[in-house]
VEXNUGU-696288 format. One record per atom (N, C-alpha, C, O): x, y, z; atom name; residue number from 1. Coordinates in steps of 0.02 Angstrom, whole numbers, plus 50000, padded with zeros to 5 digits. Each point is the difference from the previous one (the first is absolute). Example, Ala and Ser with C-alpha at 12.3 -4.5 7.8 and 13.67 -1.06 7.14 Angstrom:
<sites>
(site (50660, 49716, 50390), 'N', 1)
(site (49955, 50059, 50000), 'CA', 1)
(site (50045, 50060, 50000), 'C', 1)
(site (50052, 49999, 50033), 'O', 1)
(site (49930, 50054, 49931), 'N', 2)
(site (50042, 50059, 50003), 'CA', 2)
(site (49961, 50055, 50037), 'C', 2)
(site (50025, 50055, 50008), 'O', 2)
</sites>
This chain:
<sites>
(site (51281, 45894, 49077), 'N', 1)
(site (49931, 50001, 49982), 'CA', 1)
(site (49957, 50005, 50063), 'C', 1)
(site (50016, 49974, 50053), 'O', 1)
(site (49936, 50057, 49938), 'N', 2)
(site (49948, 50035, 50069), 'CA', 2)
(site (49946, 49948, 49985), 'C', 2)
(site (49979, 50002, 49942), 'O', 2)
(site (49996, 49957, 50095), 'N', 3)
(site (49956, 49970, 50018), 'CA', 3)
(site (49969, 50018, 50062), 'C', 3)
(site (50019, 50002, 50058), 'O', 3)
(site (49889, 50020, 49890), 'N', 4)
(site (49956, 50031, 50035), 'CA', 4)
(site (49938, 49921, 50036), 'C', 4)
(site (49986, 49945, 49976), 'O', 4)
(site (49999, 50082, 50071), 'N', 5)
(site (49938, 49965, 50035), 'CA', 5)
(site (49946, 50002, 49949), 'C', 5)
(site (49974, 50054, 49986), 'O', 5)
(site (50007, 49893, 49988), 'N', 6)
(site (49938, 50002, 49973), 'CA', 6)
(site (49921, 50044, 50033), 'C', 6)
(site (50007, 50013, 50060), 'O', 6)
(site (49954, 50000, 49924), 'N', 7)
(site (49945, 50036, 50042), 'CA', 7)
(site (49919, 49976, 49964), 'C', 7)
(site (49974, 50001, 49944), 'O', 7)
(site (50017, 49988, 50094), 'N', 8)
(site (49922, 49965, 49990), 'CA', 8)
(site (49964, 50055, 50018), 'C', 8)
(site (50021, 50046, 50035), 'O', 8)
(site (49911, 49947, 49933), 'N', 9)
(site (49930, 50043, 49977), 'CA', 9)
(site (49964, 49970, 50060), 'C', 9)
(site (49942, 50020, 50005), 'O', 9)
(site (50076, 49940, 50036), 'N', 10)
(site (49953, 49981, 50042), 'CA', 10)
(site (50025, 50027, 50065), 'C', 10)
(site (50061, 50010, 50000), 'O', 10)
(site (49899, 50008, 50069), 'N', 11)
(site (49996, 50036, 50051), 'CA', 11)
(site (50028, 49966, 50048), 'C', 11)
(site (49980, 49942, 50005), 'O', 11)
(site (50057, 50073, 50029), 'N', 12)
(site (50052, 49940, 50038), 'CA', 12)
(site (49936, 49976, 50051), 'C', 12)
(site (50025, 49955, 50033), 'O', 12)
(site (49926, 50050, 49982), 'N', 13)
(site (49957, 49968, 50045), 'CA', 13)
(site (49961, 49948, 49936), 'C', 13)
(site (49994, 49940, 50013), 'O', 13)
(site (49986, 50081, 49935), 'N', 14)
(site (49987, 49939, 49965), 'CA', 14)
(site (50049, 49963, 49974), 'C', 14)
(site (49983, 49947, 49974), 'O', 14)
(site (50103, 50074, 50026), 'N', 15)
(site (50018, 49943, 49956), 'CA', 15)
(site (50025, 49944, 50079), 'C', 15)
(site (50028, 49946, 49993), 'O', 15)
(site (49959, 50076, 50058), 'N', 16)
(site (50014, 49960, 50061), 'CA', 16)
(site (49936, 49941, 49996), 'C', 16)
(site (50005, 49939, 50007), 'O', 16)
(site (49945, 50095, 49981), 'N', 17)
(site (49949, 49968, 50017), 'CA', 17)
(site (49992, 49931, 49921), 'C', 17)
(site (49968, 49948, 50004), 'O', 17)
(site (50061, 50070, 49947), 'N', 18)
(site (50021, 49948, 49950), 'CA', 18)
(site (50062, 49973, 50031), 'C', 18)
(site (50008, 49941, 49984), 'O', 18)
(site (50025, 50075, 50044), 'N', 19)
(site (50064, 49940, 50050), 'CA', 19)
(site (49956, 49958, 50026), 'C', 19)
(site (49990, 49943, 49979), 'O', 19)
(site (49987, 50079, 50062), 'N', 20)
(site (49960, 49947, 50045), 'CA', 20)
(site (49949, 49969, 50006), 'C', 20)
(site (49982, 49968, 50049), 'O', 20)
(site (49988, 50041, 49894), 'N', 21)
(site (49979, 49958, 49971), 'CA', 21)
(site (50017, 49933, 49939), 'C', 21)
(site (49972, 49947, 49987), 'O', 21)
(site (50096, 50091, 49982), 'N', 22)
(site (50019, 49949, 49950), 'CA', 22)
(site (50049, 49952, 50050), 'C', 22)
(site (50021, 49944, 49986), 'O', 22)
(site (49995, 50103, 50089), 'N', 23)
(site (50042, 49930, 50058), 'CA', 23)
(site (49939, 49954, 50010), 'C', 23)
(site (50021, 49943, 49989), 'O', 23)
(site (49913, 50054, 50026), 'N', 24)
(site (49966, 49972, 50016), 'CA', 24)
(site (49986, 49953, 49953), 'C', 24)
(site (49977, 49946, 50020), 'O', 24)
(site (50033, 50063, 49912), 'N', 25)
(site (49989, 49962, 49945), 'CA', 25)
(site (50062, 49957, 49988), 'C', 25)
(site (50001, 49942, 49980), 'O', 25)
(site (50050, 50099, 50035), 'N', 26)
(site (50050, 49952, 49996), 'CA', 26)
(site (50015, 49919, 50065), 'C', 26)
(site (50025, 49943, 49998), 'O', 26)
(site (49949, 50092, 50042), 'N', 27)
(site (49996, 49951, 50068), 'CA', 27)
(site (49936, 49933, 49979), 'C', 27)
(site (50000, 49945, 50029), 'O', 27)
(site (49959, 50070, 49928), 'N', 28)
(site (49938, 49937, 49991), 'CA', 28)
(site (50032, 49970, 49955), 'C', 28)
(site (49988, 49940, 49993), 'O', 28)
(site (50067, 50097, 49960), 'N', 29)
(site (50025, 49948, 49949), 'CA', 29)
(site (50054, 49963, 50021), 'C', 29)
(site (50007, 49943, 49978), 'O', 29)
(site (50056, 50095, 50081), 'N', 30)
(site (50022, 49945, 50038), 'CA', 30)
(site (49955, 49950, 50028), 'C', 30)
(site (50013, 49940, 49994), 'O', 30)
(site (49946, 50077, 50031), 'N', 31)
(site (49971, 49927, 50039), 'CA', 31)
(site (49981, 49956, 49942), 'C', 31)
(site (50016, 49940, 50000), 'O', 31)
(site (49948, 50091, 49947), 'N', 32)
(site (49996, 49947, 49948), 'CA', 32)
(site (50078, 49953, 49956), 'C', 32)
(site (50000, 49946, 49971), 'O', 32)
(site (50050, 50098, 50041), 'N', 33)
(site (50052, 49939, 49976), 'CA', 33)
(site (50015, 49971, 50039), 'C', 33)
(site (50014, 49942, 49982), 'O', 33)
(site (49994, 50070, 50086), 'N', 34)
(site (50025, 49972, 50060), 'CA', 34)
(site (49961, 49933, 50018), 'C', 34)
(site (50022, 49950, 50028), 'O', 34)
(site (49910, 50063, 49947), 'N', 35)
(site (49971, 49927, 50000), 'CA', 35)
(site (50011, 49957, 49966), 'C', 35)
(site (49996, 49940, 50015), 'O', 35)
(site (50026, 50094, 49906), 'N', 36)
(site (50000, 49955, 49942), 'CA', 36)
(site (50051, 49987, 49974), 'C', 36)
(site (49999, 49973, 49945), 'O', 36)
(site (50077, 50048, 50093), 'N', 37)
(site (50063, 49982, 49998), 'CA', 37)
(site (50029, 50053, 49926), 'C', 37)
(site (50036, 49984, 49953), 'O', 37)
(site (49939, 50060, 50059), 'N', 38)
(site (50010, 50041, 49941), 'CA', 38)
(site (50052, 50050, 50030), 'C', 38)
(site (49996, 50021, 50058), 'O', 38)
(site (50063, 50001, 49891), 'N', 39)
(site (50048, 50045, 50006), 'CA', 39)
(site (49979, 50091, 49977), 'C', 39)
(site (49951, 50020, 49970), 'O', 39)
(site (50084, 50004, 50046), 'N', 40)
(site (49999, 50068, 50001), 'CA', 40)
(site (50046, 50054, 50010), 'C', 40)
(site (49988, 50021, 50057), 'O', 40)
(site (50052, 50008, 49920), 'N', 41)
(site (50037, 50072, 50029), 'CA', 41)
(site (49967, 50079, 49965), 'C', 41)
(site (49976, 50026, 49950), 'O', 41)
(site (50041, 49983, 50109), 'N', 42)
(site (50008, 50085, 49953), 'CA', 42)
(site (50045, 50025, 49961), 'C', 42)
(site (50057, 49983, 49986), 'O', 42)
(site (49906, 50067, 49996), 'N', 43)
(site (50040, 50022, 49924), 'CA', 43)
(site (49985, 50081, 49981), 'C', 43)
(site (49947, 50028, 50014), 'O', 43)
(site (50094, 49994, 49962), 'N', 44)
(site (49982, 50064, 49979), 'CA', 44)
(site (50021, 50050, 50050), 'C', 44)
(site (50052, 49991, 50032), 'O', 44)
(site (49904, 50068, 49977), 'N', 45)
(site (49979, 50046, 50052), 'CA', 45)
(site (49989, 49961, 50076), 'C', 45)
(site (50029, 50013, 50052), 'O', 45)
(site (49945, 49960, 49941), 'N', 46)
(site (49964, 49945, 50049), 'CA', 46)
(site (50071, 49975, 50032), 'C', 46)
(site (50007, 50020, 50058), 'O', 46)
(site (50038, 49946, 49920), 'N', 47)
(site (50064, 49975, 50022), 'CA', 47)
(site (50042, 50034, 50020), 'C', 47)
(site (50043, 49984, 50041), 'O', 47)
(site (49949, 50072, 49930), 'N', 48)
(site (50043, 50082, 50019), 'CA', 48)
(site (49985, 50029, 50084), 'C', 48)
(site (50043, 50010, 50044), 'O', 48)
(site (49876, 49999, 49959), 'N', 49)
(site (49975, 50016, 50072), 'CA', 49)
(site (50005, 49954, 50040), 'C', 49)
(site (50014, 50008, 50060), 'O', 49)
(site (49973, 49922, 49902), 'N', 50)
(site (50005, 49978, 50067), 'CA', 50)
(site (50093, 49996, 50040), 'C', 50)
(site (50010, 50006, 50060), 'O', 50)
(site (50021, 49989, 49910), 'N', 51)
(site (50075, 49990, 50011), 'CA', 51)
(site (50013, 50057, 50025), 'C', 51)
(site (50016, 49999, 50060), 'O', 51)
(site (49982, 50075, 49901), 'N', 52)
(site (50028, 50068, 50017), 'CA', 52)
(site (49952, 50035, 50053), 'C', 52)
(site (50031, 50034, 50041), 'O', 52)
(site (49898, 49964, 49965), 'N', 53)
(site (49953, 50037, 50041), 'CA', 53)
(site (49958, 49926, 50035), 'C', 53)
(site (49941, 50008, 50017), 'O', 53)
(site (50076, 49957, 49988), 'N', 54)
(site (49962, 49942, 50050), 'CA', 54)
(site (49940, 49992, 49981), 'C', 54)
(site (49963, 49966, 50034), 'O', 54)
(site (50015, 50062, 49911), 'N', 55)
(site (49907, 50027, 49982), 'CA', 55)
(site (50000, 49981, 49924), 'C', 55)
(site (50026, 49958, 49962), 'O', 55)
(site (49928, 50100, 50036), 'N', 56)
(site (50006, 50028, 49921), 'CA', 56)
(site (50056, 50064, 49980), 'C', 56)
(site (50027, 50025, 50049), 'O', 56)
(site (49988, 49997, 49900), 'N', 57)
(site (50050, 50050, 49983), 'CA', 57)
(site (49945, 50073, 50010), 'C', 57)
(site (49947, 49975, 49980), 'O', 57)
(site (50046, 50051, 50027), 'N', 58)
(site (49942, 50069, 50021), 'CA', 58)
(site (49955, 50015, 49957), 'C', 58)
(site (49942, 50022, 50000), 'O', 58)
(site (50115, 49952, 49945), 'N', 59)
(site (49937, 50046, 49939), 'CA', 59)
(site (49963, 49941, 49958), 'C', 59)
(site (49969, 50017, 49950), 'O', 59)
(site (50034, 49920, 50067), 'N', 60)
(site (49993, 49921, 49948), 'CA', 60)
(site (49927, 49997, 50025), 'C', 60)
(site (49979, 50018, 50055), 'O', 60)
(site (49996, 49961, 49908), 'N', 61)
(site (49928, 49990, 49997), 'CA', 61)
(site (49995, 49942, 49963), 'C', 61)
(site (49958, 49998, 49955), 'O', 61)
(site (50084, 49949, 50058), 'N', 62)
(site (49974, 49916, 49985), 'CA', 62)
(site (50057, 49969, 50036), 'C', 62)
(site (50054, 50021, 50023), 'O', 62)
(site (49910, 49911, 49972), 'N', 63)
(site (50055, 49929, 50019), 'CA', 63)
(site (50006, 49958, 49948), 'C', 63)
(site (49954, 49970, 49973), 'O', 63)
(site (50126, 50026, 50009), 'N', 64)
(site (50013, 49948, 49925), 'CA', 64)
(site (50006, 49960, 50041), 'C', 64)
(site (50015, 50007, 50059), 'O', 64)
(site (49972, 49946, 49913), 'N', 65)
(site (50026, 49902, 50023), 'CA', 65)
(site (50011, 49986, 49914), 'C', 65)
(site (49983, 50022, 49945), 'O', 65)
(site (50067, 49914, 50091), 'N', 66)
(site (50033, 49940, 49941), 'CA', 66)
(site (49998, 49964, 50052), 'C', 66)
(site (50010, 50006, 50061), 'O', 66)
(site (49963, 49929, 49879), 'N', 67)
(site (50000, 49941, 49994), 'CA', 67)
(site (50055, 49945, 49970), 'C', 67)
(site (50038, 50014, 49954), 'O', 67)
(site (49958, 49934, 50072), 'N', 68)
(site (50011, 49958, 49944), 'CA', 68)
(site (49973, 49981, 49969), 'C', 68)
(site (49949, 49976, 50024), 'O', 68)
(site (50058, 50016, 49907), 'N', 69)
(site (49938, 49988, 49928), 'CA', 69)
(site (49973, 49921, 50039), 'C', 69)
(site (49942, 49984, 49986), 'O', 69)
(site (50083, 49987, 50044), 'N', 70)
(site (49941, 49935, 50013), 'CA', 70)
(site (49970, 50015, 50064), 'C', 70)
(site (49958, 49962, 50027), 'O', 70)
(site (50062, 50090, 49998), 'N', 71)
(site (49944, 50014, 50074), 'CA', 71)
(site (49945, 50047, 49974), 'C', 71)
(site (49942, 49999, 50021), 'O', 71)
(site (50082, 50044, 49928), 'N', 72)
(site (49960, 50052, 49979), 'CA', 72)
(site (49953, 49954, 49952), 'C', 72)
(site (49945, 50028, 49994), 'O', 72)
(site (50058, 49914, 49972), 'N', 73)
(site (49959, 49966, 49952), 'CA', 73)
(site (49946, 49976, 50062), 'C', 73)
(site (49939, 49998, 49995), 'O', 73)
(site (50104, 49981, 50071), 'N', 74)
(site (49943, 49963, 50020), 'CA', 74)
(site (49958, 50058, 50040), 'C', 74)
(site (49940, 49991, 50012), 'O', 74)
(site (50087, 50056, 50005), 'N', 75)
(site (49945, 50046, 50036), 'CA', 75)
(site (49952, 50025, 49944), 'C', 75)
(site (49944, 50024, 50008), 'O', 75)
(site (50074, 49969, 49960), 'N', 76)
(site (49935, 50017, 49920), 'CA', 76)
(site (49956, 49945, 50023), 'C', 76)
(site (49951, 50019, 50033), 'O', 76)
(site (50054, 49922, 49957), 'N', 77)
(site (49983, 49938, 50013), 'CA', 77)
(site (49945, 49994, 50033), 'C', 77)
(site (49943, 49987, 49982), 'O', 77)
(site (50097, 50033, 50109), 'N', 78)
(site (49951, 49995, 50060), 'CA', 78)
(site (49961, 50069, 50006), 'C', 78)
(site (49943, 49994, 50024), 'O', 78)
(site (50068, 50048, 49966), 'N', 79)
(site (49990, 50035, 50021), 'CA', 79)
(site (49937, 50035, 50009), 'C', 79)
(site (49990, 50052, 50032), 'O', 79)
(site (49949, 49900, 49920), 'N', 80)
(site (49917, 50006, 50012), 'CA', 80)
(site (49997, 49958, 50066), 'C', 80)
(site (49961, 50024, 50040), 'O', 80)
(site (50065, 49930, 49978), 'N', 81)
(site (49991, 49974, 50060), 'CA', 81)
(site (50037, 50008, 50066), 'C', 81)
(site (49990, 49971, 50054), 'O', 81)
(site (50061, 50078, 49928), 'N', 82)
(site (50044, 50019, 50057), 'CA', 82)
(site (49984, 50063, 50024), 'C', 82)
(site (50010, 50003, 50060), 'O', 82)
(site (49974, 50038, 49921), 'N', 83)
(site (49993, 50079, 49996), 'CA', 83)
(site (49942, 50011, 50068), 'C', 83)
(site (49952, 49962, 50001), 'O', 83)
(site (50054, 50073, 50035), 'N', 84)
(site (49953, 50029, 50039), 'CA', 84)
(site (49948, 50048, 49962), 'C', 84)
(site (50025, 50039, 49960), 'O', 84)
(site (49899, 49963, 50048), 'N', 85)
(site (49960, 50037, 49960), 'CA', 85)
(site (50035, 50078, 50008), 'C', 85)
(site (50037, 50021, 50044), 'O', 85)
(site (49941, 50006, 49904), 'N', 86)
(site (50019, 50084, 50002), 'CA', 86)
(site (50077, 50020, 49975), 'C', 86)
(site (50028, 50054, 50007), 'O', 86)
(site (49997, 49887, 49962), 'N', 87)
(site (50060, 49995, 49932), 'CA', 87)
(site (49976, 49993, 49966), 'C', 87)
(site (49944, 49973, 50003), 'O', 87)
(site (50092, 50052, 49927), 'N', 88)
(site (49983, 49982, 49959), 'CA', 88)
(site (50111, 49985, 49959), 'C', 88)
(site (50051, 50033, 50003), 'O', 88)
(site (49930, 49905, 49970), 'N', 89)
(site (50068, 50000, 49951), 'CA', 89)
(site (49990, 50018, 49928), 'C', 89)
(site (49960, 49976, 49960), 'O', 89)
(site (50080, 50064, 50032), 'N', 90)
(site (49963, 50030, 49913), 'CA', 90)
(site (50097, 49970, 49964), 'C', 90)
(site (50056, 49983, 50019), 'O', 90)
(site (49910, 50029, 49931), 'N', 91)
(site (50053, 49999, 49937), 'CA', 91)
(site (49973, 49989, 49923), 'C', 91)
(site (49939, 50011, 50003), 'O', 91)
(site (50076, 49975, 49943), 'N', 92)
(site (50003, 50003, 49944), 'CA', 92)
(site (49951, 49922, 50018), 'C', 92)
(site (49939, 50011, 49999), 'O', 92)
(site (50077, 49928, 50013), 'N', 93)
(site (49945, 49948, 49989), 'CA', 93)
(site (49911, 50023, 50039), 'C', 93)
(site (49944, 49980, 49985), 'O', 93)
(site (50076, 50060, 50057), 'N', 94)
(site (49938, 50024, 50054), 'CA', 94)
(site (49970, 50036, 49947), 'C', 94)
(site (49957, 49971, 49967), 'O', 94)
(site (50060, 50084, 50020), 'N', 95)
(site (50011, 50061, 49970), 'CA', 95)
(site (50006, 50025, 49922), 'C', 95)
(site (50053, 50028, 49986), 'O', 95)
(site (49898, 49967, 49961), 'N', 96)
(site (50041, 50015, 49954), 'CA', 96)
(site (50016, 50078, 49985), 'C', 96)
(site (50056, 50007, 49976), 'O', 96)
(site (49911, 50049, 50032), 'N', 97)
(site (50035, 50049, 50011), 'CA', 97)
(site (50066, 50015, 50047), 'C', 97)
(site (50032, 50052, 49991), 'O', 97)
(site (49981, 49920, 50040), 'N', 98)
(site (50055, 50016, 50050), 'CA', 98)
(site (50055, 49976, 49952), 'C', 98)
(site (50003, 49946, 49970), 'O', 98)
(site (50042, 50108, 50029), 'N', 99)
(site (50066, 50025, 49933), 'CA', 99)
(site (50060, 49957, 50054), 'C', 99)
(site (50037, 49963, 49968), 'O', 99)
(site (49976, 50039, 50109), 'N', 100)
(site (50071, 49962, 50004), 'CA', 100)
(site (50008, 49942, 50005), 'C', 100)
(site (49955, 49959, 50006), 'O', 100)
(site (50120, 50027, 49990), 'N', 101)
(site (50006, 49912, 49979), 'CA', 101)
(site (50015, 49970, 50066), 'C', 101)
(site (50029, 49945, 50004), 'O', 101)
(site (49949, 50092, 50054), 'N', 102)
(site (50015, 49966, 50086), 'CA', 102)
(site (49926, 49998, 50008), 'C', 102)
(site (49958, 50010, 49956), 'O', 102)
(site (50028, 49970, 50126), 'N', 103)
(site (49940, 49973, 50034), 'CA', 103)
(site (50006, 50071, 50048), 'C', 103)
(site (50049, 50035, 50010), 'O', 103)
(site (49888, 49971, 50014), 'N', 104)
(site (49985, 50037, 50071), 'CA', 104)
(site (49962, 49997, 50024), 'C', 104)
(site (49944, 50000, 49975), 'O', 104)
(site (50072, 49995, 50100), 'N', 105)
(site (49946, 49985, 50041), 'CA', 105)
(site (49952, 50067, 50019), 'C', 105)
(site (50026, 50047, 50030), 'O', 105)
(site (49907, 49955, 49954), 'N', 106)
(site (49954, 50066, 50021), 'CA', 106)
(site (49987, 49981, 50065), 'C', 106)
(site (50000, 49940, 50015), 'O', 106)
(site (49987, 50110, 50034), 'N', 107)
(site (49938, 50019, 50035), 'CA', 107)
(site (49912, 49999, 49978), 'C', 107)
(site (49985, 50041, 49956), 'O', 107)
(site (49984, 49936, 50058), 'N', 108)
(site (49924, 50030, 49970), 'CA', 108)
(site (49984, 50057, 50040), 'C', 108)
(site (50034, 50019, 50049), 'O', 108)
(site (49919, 50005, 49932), 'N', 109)
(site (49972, 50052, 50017), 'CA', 109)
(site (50035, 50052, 50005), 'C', 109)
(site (49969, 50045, 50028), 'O', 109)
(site (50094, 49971, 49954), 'N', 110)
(site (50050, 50045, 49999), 'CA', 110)
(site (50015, 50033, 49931), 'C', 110)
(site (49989, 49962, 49952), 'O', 110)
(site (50034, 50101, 50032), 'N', 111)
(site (50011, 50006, 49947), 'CA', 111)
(site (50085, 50045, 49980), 'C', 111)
(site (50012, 50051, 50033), 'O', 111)
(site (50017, 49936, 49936), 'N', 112)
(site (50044, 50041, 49984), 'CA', 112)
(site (50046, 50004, 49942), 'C', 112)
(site (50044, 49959, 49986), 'O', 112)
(site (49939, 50105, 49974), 'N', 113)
(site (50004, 50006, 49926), 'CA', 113)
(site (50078, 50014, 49995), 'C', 113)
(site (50025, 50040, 50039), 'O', 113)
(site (50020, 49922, 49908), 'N', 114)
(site (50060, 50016, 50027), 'CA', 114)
(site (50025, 50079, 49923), 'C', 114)
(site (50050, 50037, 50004), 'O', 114)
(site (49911, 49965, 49954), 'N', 115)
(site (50007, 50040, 49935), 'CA', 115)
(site (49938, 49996, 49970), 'C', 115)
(site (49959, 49954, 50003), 'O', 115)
(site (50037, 50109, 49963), 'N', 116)
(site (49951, 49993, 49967), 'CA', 116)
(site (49958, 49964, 49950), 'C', 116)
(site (49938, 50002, 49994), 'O', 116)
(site (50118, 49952, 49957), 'N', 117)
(site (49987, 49962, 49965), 'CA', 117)
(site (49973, 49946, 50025), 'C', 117)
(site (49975, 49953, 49970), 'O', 117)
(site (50030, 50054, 50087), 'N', 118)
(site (49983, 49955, 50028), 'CA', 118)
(site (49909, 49994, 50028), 'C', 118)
(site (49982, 49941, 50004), 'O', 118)
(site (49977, 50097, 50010), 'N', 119)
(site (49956, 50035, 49997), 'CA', 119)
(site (49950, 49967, 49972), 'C', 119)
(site (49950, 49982, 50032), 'O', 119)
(site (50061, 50003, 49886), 'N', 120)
(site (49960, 49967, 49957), 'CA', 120)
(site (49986, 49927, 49977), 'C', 120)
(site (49963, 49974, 49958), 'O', 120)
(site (50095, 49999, 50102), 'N', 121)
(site (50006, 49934, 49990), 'CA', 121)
(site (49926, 49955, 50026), 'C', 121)
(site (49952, 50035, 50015), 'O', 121)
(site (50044, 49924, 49988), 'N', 122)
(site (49936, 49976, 50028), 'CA', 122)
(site (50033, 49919, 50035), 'C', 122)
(site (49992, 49945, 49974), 'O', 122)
(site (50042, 50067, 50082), 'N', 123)
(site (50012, 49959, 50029), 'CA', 123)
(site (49993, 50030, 50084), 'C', 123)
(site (49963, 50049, 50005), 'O', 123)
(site (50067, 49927, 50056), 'N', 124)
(site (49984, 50006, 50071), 'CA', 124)
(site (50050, 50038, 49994), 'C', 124)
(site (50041, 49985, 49956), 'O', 124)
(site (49972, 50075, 50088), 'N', 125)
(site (50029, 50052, 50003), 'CA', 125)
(site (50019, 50039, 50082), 'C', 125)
(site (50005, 50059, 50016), 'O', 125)
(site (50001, 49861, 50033), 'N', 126)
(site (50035, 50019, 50051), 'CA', 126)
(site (50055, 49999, 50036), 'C', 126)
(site (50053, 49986, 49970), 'O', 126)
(site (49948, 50026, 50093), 'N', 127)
(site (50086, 50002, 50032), 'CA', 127)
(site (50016, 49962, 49970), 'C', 127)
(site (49963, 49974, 49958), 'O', 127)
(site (50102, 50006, 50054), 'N', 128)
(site (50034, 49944, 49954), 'CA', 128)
(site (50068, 49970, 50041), 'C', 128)
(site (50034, 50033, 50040), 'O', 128)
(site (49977, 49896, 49940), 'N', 129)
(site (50078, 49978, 50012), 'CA', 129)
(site (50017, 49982, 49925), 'C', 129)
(site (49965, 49959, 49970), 'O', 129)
(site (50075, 50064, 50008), 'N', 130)
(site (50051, 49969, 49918), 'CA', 130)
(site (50031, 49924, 50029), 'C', 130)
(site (50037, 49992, 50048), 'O', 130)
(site (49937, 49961, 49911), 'N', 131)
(site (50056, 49939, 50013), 'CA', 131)
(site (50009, 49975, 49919), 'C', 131)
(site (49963, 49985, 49954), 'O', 131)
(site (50108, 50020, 50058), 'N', 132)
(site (50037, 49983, 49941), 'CA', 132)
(site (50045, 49931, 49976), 'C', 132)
(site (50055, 49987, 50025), 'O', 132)
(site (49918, 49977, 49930), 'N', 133)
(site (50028, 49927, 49982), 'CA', 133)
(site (50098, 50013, 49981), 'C', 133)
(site (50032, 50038, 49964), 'O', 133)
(site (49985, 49910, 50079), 'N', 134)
(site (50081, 50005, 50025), 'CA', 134)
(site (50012, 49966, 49940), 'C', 134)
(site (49967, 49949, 50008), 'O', 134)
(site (50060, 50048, 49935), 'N', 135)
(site (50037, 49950, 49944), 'CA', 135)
(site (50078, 50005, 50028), 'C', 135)
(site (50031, 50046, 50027), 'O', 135)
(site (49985, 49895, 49957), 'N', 136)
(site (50073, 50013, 49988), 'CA', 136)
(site (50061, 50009, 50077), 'C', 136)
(site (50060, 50011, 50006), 'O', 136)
(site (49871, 49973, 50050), 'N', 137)
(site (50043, 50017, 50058), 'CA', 137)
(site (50040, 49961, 50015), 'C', 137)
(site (49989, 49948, 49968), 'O', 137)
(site (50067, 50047, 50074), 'N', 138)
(site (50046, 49927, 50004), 'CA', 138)
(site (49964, 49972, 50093), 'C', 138)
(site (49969, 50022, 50049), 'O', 138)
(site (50067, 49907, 49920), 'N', 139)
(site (49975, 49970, 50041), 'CA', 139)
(site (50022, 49984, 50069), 'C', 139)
(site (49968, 49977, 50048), 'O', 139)
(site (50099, 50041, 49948), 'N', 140)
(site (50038, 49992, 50064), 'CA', 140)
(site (50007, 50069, 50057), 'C', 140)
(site (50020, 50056, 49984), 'O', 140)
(site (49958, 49922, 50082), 'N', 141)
(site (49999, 50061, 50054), 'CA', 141)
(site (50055, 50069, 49979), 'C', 141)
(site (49980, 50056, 50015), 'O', 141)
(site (50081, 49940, 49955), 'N', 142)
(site (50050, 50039, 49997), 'CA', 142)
(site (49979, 50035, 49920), 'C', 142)
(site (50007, 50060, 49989), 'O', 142)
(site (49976, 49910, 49980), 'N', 143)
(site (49995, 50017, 49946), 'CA', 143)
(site (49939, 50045, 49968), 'C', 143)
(site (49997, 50033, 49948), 'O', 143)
(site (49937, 49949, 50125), 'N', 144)
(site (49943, 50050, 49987), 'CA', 144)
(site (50025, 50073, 50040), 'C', 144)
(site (49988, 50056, 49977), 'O', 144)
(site (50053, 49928, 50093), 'N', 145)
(site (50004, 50066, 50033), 'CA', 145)
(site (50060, 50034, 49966), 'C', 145)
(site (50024, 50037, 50043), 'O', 145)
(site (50014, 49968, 49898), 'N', 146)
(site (50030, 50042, 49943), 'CA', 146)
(site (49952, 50016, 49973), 'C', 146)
(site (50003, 50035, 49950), 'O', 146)
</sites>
């Protein structure tokens, strides 16, 4: 079976310029768990670049994170009082138009439409990090890195 490179609609100078910006977003939300003893890995695409290309993968245009469901409950929690201005945390309690069942961290003043359906929604509609509630992870060092 031939497995093709995915190809994005976006211009490799803008989808760089959404890297580095969603690294920059990702770096304020480390400092925010790092204060608040909160866990985190990557996941997805995101876990792929960073391991195989030291970065991002060329063509990825986000950063997944997982949580653990009680770090991810409490960054819901703090996170009006932890957050540096010019985040925003959206999800389904923030949000009632917003359709997924994870959290993400925006940029303000940024914008980026990921589909069209998306378009008509009436929620914040910028860069982004995906962080996703961990159920079910185990608890012992050997048993999370399987």
């Amino acid at each position: 079976m031939k497995h093709e490179i995915p190809q994005t609609e976006i211009e490799p100078e803008d989808l760089r310029k959404i890297q580095l910006k969603s690294l920059e977003l990702l770096l304020y939300f480390k400092q925010i768990c790092d204060k608040n003893g909160l866990l985190f890995y990557f996941c997805g695409g995101c876990c792929i670049g960073a391991l195989r290309n030291q970065g991002f993968i060329p063509w990825d245009d986000d950063i997944d994170l997982i949580m653990p469901r009680e770090d991810y409950e409490k960054l819901l929690a703090i996170w009006n009082e932890a957050a540096p201005k010019g985040y925003i945390l959206q999800n389904t309690r923030t949000d009632p138009d917003f359709t997924q069942n994870f959290t993400k961290i925006r940029k303000d003043h940024t914008t980026f439409l990921q589909d069209e359906a998306e378009r008509t929604k009436h929620y914040h509609k910028g860069i982004f990090v995906d962080i996703f509630p961990g159920d079910r992870v185990p608890s012992g060092k050997i048993g999370r890195k399987i």
